[in-house]
C-alpha positions as CSV (number, residue, x, y, z in Angstrom):
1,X,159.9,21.2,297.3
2,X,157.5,19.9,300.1
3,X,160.8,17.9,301.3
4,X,162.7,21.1,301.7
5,X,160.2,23.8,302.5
6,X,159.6,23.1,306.4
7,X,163.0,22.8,306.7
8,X,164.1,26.2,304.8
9,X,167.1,24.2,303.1
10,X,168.3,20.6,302.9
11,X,170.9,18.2,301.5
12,X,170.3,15.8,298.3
13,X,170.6,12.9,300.9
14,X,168.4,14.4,303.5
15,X,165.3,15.1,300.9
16,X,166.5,11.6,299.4
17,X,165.4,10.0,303.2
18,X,162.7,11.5,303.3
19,X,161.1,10.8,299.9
20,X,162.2,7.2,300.6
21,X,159.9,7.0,303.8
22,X,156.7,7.4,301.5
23,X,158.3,5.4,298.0
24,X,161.2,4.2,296.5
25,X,163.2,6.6,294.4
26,X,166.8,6.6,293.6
27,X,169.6,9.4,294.9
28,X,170.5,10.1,291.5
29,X,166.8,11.0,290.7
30,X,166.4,13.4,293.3
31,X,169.9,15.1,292.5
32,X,168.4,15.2,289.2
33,X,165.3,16.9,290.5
34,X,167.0,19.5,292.8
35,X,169.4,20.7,289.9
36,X,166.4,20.8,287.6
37,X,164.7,23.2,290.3
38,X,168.1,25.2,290.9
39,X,167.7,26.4,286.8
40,X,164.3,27.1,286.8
41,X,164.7,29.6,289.7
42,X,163.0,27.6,292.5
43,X,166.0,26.7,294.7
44,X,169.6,28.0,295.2
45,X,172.9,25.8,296.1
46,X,174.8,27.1,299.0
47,X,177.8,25.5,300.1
48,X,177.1,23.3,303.2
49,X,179.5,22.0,305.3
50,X,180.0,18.5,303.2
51,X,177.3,18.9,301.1
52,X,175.6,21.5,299.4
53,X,172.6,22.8,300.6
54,X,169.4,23.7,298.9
55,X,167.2,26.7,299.7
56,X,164.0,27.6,298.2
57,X,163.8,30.6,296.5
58,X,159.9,31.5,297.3
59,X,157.6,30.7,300.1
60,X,155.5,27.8,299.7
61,X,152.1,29.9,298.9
62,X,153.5,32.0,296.3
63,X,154.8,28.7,294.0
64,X,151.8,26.8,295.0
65,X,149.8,29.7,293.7
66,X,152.0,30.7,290.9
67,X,151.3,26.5,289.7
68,X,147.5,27.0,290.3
69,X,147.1,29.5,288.5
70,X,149.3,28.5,285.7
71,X,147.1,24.4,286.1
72,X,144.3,26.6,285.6
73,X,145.3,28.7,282.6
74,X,146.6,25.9,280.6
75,X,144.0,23.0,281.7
76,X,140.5,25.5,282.2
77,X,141.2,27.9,279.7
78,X,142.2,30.5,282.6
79,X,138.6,29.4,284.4
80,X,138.6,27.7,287.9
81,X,134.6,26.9,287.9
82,X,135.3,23.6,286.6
83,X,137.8,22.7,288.5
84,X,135.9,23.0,291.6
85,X,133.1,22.0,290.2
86,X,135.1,18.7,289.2
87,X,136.7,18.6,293.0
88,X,133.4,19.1,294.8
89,X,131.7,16.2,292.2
90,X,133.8,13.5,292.4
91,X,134.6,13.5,296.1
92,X,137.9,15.1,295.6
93,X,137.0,17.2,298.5
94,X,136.3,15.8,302.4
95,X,132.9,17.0,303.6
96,X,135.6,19.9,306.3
97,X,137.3,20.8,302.6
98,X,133.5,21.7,301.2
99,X,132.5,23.8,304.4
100,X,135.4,25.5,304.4
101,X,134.9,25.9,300.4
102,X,131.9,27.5,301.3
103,X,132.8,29.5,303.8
104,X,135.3,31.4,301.2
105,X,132.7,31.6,299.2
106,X,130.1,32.7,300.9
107,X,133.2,35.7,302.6
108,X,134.0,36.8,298.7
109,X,130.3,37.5,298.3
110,X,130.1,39.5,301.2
111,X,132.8,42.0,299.8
């Protein structure tokens, strides 16, 4: 998905070339991959001019909050405290991440 989002659609082979830039992966893996994503609702198959052309389905927010909140539910019992609590211990967050952590936090107080 983060192969296809900035570019509102792509082609098997073009999210294939870019995957390969970062680790090696097979075409038939990542065909494999999109087609899973096309049942569960995540992307569509359009007809492209020799190849079809997948298009995601949601904005990138709403899935990455729809699988944070699901992470959460099924991992923390529906709880995100330990989460960040976990993130902000173990230097899963840069020292910009934690002020900017705060900074939410200290804003949701506010209201």
């Amino acid at each position: 998905m983060r192969a296809i989002w900035p570019h509102q659609g792509a082609t098997v082979r073009e999210v294939y070339e870019r995957l390969r830039e970062s680790r090696s992966i097979a075409y038939t893996t990542v065909q494999t991959m999109m087609n899973v994503l096309v049942r569960k609702g995540f992307l569509v198959r359009r007809p492209g001019d020799r190849a079809h052309v997948y298009v995601p389905t949601q904005p990138q927010e709403q899935v990455v909050g729809s699988m944070v909140r699901e992470f959460v539910q099924r991992v923390f019992d529906g709880s995100a405290r330990p989460l960040l609590v976990h993130l902000a211990g173990t230097k899963g967050l840069t020292a910009k991440e934690r002020r900017a952590l705060q900074q939410l936090l200290d804003s949701e107080s506010d209201t």
